[in-house]
C-alpha positions in Angstrom: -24.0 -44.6 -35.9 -24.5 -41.6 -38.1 -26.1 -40.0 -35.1 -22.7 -40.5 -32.9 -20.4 -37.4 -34.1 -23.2 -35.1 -33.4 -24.2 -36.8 -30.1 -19.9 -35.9 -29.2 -20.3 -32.5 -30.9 -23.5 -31.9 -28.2 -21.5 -33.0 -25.7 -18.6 -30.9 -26.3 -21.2 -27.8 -25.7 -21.0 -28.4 -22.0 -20.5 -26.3 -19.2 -16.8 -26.6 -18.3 -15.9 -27.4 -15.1 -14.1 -24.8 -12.6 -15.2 -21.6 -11.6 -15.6 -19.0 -14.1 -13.9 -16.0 -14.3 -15.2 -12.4 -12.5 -13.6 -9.6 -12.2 -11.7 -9.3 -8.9 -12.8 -6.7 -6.2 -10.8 -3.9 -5.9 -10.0 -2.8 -1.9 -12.9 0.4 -1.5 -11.5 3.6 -0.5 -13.0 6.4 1.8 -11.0 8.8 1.6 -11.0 12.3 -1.1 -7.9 11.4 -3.1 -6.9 14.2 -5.7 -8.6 16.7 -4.3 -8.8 19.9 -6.0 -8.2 18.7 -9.5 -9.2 18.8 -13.1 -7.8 16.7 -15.4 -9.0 14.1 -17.7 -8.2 10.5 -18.4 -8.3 11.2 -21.6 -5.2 13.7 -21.8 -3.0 11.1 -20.1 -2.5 9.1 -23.0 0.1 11.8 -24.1 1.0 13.2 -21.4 4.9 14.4 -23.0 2.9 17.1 -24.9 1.9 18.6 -22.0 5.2 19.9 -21.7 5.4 21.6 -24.9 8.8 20.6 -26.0 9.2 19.7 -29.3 12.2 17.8 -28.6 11.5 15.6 -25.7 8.2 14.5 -27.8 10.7 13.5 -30.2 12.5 11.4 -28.1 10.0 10.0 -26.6 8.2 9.2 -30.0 11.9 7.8 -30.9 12.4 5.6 -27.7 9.1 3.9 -28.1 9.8 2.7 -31.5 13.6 1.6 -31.0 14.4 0.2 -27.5 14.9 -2.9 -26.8 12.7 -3.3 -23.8 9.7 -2.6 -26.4 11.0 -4.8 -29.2 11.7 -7.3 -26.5 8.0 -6.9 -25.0 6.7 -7.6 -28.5 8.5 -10.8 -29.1 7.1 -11.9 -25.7 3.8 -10.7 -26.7 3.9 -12.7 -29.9 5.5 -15.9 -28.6 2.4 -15.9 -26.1 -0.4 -15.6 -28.9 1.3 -18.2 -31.1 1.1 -20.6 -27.9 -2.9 -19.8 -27.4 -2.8 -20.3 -31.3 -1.6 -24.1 -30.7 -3.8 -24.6 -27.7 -6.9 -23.6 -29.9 -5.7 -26.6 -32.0 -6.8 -29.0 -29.5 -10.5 -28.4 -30.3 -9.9 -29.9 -33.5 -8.9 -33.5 -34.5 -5.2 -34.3 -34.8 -3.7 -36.4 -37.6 -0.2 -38.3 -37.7 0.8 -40.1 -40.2 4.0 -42.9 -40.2 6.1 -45.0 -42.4 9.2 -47.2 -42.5 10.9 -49.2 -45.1 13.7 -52.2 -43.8 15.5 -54.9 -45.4 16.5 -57.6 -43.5 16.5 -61.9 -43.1 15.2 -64.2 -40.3 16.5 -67.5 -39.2 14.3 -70.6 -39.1 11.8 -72.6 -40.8 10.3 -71.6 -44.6 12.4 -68.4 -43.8 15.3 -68.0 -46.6 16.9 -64.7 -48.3 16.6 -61.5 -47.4 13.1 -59.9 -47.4 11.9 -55.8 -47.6 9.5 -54.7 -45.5 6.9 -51.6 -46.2 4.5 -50.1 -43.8 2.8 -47.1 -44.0 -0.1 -45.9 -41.4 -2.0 -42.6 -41.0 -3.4 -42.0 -36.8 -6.5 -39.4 -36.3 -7.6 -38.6 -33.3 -9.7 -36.2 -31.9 -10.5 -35.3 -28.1 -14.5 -34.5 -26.7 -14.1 -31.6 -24.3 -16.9 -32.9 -22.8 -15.7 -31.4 -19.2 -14.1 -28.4 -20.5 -10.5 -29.0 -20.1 -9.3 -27.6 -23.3 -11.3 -24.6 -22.9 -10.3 -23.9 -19.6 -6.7 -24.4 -20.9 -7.4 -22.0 -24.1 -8.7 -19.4 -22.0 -5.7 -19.2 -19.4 -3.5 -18.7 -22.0 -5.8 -15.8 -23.8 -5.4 -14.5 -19.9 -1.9 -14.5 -20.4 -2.0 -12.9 -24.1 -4.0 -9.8 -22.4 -1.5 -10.1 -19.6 1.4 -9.9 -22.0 -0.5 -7.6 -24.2 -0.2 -5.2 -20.9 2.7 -5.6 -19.9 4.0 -4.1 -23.0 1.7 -1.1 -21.9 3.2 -0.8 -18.8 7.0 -1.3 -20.7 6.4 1.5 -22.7 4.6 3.6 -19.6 7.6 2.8 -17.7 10.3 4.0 -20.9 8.3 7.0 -21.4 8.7 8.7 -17.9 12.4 7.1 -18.0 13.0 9.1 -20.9 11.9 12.3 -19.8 12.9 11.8 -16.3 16.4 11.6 -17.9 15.9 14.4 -20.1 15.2 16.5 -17.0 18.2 15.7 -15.3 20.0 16.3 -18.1 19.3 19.9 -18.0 19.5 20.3 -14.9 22.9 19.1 -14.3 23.9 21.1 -17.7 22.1 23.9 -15.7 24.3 23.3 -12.8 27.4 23.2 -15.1 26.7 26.7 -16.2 26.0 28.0 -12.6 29.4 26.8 -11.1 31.7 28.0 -14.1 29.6 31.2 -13.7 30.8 31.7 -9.9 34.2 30.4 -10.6 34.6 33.5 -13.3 33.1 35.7 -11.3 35.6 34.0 -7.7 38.6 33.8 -10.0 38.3 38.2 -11.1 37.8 38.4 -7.2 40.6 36.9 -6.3 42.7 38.7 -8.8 41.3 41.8 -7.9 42.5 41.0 -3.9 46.0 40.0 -5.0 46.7 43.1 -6.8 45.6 45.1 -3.6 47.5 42.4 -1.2 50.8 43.4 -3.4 49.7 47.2 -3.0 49.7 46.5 1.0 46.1 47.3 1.0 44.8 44.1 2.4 46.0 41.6 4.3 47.7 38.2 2.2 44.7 36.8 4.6 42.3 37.8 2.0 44.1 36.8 -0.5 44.4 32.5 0.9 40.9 32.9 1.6 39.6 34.0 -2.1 42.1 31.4 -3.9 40.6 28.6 -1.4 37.2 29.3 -2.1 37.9 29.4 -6.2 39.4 25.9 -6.0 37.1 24.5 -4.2 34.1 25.8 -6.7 36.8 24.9 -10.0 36.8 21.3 -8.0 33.3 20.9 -7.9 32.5 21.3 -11.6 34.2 17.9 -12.9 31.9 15.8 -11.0 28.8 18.4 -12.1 30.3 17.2 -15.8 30.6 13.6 -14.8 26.8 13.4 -13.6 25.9 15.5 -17.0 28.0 12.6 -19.0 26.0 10.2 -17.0 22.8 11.6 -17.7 23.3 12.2 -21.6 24.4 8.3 -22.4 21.4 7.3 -19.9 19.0 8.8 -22.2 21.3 7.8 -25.2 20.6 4.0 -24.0 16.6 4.8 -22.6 15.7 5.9 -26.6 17.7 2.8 -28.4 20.4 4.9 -29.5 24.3 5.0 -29.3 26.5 7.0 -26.9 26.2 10.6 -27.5 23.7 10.3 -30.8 21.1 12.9 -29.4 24.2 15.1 -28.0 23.7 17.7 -30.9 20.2 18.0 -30.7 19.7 18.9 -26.7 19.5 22.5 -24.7 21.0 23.2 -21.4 18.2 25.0 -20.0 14.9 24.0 -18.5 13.5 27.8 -19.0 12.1 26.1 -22.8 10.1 23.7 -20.6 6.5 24.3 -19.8 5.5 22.9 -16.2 1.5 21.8 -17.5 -1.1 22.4 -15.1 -1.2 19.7 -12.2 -4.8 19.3 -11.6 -5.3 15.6 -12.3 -9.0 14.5 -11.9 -8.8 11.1 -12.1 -11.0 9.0 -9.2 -9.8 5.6 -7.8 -12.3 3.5 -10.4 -11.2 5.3 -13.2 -7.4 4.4 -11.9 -7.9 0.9 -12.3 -8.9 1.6 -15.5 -5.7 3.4 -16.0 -2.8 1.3 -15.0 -1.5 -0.9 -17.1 -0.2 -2.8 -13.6 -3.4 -3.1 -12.0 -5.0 -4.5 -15.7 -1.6 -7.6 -15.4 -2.8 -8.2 -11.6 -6.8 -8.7 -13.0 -5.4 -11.1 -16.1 -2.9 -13.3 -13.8 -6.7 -13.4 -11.3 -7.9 -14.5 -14.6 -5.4 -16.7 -15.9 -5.3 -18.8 -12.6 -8.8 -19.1 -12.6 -8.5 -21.2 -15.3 -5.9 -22.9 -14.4 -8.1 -24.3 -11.5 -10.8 -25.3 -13.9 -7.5 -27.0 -16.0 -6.3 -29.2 -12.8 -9.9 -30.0 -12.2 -10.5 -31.3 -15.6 -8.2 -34.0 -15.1 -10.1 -35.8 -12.2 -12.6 -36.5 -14.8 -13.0 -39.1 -18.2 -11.2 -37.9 -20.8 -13.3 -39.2 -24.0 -11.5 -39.5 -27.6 -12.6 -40.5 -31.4 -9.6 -42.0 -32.7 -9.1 -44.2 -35.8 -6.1 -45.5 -38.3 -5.2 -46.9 -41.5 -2.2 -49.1 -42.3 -0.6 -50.5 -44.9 2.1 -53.2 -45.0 3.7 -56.3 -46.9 6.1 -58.5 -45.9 7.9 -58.0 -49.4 7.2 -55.4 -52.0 4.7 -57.3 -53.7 1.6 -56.0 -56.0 -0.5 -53.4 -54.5 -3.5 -56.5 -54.1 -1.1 -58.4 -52.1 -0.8 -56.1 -49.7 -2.2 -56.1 -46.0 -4.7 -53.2 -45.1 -6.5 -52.1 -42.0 -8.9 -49.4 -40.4 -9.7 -48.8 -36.9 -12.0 -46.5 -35.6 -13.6 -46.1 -32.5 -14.1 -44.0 -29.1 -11.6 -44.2 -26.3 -11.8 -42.5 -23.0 -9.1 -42.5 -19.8 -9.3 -41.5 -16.5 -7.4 -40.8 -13.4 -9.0 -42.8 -11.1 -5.9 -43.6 -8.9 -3.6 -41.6 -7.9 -3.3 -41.6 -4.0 -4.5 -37.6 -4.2 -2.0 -36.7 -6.9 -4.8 -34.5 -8.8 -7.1 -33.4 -5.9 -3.8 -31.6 -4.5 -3.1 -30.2 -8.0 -6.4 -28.9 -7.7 -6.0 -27.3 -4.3 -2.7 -26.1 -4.9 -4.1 -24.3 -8.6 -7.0 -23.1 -6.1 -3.9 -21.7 -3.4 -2.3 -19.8 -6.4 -5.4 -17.9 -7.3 -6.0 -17.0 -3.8 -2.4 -15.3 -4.0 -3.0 -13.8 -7.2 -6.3 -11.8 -5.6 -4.2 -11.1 -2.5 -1.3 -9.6 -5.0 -4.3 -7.8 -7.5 -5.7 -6.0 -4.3 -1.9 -4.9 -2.9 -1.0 -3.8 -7.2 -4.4 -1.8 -6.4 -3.6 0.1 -3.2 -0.2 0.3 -4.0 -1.1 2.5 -7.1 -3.6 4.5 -4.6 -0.6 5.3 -2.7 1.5 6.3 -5.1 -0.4 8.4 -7.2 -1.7 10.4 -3.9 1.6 11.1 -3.4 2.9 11.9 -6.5 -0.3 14.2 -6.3 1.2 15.3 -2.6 4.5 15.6 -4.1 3.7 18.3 -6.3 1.7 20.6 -4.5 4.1 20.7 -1.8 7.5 21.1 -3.8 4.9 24.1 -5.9 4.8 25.8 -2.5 8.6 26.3 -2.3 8.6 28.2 -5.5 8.3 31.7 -4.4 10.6 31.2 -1.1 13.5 29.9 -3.1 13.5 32.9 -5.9 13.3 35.4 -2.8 16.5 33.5 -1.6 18.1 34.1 -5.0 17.2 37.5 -5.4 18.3 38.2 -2.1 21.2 36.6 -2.0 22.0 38.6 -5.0 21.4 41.8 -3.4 23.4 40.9 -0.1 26.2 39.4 -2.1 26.3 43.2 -4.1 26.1 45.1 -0.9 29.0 43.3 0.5 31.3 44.2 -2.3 30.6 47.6 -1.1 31.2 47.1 2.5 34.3 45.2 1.7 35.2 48.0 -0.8 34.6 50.5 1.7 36.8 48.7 4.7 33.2 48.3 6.8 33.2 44.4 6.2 35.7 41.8 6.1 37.0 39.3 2.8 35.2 36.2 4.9 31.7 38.3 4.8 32.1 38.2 0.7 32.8 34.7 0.5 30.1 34.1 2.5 27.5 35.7 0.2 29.2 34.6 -2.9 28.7 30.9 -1.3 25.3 31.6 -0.1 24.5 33.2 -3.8 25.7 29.9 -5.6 23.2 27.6 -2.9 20.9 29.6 -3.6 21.4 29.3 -7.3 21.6 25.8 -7.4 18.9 25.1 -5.0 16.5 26.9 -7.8 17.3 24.9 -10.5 17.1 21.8 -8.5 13.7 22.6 -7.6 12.8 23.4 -10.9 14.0 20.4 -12.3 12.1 18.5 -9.7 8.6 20.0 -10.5 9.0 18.4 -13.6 10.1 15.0 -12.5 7.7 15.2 -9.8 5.0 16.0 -13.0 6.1 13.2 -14.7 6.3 10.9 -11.6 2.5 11.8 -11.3 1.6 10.8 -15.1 2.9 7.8 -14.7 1.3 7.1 -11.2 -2.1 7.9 -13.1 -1.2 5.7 -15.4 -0.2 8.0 -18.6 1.6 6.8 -21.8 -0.8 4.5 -23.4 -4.5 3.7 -24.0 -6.7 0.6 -23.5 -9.4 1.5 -26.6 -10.1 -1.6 -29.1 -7.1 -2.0 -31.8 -7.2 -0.2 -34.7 -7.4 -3.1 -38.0 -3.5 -4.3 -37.2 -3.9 -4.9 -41.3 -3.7 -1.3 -42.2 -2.2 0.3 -39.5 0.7 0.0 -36.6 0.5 0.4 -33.0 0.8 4.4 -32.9 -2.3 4.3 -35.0 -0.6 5.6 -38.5 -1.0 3.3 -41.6 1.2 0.7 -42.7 2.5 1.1 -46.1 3.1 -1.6 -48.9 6.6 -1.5 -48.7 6.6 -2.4 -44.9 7.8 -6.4 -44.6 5.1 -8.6 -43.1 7.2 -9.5 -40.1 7.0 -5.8 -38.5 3.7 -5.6 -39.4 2.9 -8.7 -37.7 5.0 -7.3 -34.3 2.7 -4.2 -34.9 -0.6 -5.7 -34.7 0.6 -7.3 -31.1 0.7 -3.9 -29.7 -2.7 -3.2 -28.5 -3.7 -5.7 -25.3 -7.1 -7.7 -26.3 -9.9 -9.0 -23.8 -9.2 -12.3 -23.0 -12.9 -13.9 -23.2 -13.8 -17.2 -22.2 -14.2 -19.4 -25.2 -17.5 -21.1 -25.0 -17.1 -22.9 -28.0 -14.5 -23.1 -31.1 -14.8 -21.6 -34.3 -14.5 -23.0 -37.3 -10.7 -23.8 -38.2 
C-alpha cells in the first residue's frame, strides 16, 4: 500500500492523449517581395523615431501608456493567466471541508425533547492524469495566455500607426487651412482691385461678378477644411487617452518638421511571420485548438481519482469520546462509456475547429503578404509623383503671375486669371496631400511589417515595466502586476507539474 501513491504518481507521467502541438505551415511564396530594400527587423520596433519628430514620439510614448484599448488588453491579458493559474490547480489534490449545526425534535418511539445536532467533515480528492486531460487542458489555456499576450502587441501596433496616422492628417488639413485663407487674401485684394477699376469704367462689372464668385466660393470652402481639422485634433485627443483638445497647444501646422525616413524595408516573408503580432494570434489559436482535441479526447477514457474523508458527528453535543468518527480513503475512477456518440462527436467537432483555425492561420499569413507588398507598392509609386506635382506648383505659380500681366495689359481676359488662381490653389493642395500621404503610406508600411513592438523574452517583470525602464518602490503592486503581463510568453506544453 505504501507503494500505491507512487505507482499513481508513475502513471500521471504518461503520454497524454491527442496530437501534440507543431507549428503550422505557412503557405510558400515564389515570388521577390520587397525588392530593392534595406531595412532591418530590428529598426521596426520603433519605427515613430524614424520620423524624427520629437512630438509625435511623445504621443505616441503617451498613447501607449494611457488608452483604454491597452489598459483594456491588459485586463484581458491578466484575467487569461489567472484562469491557466486555476487550471494548473488541477494537478494537485483538492480539499473541501463542511459543517452544519441544527436543533430540532422527532416524533415516535424513545424520541422525546428537542436534540442538537453537530457534524463536521473534511473531503480530499485528487485526480490521476493518467490520459493527459488536465495537461491538455493547461496547455490550451497557456495557448490562449500567449494568444492574449499578442493580441496586446497587435493593440498597441494597431494605436501606434492610429496615432500618427492621425497626427498626419492633422497637419495636413491645418496645412490646407493655411492654403485656402492664403488664396482667399490674395482673391479678396483681386477683387477689390477689379471693383475700383469697374467704378473707373475700366472693366467691365463682368469682371467684377466673376472675382466676388470665385472669393466666396474659396471663403466657403474653408469651414469644412476647419471642421475635418476639428475632427482630426479630438481623434488623436481620444487615440492617446486624453480629453478634447489637451494636446491642442502642443501641435504644428506644418508637415515641412517631418522627416519622410528612408523606405527600403528588407524584411523577407519568414522573417514576416516573425513580425506580426496577427500571424503569431493565428499560430496560438492552431495551438490552443490542438489541445482542445486532446481535451475532448480525454474524456472517452477512465477518469481515475484518490479521494478520502473525515467526519465528525453526534446526535447531541455530548463529550468529545461520545462522538461518532469516520475515515474513508480509497481510489475511484468514472468513465463515459455510454453516450450514443455524445463524446466521439465532441471530438470530431474539436478536430473540425482546428482544421479552421490552420485554414484562418494560412489566410492571417497571405493576407499580411498582400498587404505589406502593397504598402511597399504604395510607396514607391506615390514617391514617383513627387517631382511632377512640385513642377505643377511652380508652374502654376509662374502662369498665374504672367496672367496678371496679360490681364493688366488688356491681352487676356478676368476668366484667364481665375483660371490660374484656381489651377494655383489645386495645385497647392494636391502637394500637401501627397506629402501627407507619403507619410501615412510610411506608416501604413510599418505596420504591414509588423512595427511597434518586439517578441524578445521579458525583461524580470519584478524590476521593470513593459517599455523596459525600472519600476520604482513607490509604484503600487497592482500596476506592476498589469506590467509584467505585457510581454507575450511561449506557451509550452506542460509535460509534468511543478511543485505547488
Amino acid at each position: 500500500m505504501k507503494r500505491a501513491p507512487l505507482f499513481f504518481l508513475l502513471l500521471s507521467g504518461c503520454a497524454a492523449v491527442g496530437p501534440d502541438y507543431t507549428p503550422p505551415e505557412a503557405p510558400e511564396t515564389t515570388a521577390e517581395l520587397f525588392e530593392g530594400s534595406g531595412y532591418e527587423t530590428e529598426s521596426l520596433a520603433n519605427w515613430w523615431q524614424d520620423f524624427q519628430d520629437p512630438l509625435l514620439c511623445d504621443l505616441i510614448e503617451e498613447g501607449l501608456k494611457n488608452a483604454p484599448t491597452v489598459e483594456a488588453a491588459i485586463a484581458n491579458l491578466r484575467a487569461q493567466r489567472a484562469l491557466r493559474e486555476s487550471t494548473e490547480a488541477g494537478f494537485w489534490p483538492q480539499f473541501t471541508a463542511s459543517g452544519s449545526y441544527t436543533w430540532g425534535r422527532s416524533w415516535g418511539a424513545q424520541r422525546q425533547g428537542w436534540e442538537d445536532n453537530l457534524t463536521a467533515r473534511g473531503d480530499a480528492s485528487w485526480e490521476i492524469d493518467i490520459f493527459g486531460g488536465v495537461r491538455r487542458s493547461v496547455e490550451q489555456q497557456m495557448a490562449n495566455e500567449a494568444r492574449l499576450a499578442y493580441t496586446l502587441q497587435d493593440v498597441r501596433v494597431t494605436l501606434a500607426a492610429e496615432i500618427a496616422t492621425a497626427y498626419v492628417e492633422l497637419r495636413r488639413y491645418a496645412a490646407q487651412v493655411n492654403i485656402a485663407e492664403a488664396n482667399l487674401a490674395l482673391q479678396e485684394k483681386t477683387a477689390a482691385v477689379i471693383r475700383e477699376r469697374a467704378l473707373a469704367g475700366i472693366v467691365p462689372w463682368y469682371d467684377v461678378a466673376a472675382t466676388e464668385a470665385q472669393t466666396a466660393t474659396t471663403r466657403a470652402s474653408i469651414p469644412s477644411l476647419r471642421q475635418n481639422l476639428t475632427a482630426a485634433q479630438l481623434r488623436l485627443d481620444w487615440l492617446t487617452g486624453q480629453a478634447p483638445y489637451a494636446t491642442q497647444a502642443r501641435l504644428r501646422e506644418s508637415l515641412d518638421e517631418m522627416t519622410l525616413p528612408d523606405l527600403s524595408p528588407k524584411v523577407l516573408p519568414n522573417e514576416l511571420l516573425r513580425r506580426r503580432a496577427d500571424i503569431r494570434i493565428a499560430e496560438e489559436n492552431v495551438h490552443a485548438q490542438t489541445a482542445a482535441v486532446g481535451v475532448a479526447t480525454a474524456e472517452l477514457y477512465p477518469r481515475f481519482t484518490l479521494g478520502g474523508n473525515i467526519g465528525l458527528s453526534t446526535p447531541d453535543l455530548t463529550p468529545w469520546s461520545d462522538y461518532t468518527q469516520s475515515v474513508n480513503f480509497g481510489p475511484s475512477v468514472s468513465w463515459n462509456i455510454f453516450g450514443f456518440g455524445t463524446w466521439r462527436k465532441r471530438v470530431e467537432s474539436a478536430k473540425a475547429t482546428l482544421d479552421a483555425q490552420i485554414a484562418t492561420y494560412e489566410d492571417t499569413v497571405l493576407e499580411a503578404y498582400q498587404e505589406a507588398e502593397a504598402a511597399w507598392d504604395a510607396c514607391r509609386r506615390e514617391a514617383e509623383r513627387t517631382n511632377d506635382l512640385r513642377a505643377a506648383e511652380s508652374f502654376s505659380a509662374e502662369a498665374l503671375r504672367i496672367a496678371d500681366q496679360l490681364y493688366e495689359n488688356g491681352e487676356i481676359t478676368i476668366d484667364d486669371v481665375l483660371t490660374r488662381q484656381s489651377s494655383l490653389l489645386s495645385a497647392q493642395e494636391a502637394l500637401v496631400s501627397h506629402r501627407a500621404t507619403l507619410f501615412t503610406n510610411a506608416i501604413t508600411l510599418y505596420r504591414a511589417l509588423g512595427g511597434g513592438w518586439t517578441d524578445e523574452p521579458p525583461p524580470d517583470s519584478a524590476t521593470t515595466d513593459e517599455n523596459g525602464a525600472p519600476i520604482t518602490e513607490e509604484a503600487p503592486a497592482a500596476k506592476q502586476a498589469d506590467l509584467a503581463a505585457a510581454e507575450p510568453t511561449p506557451a509550452p506544453t506542460p509535460d509534468a507539474p511543478d511543485a505547488p
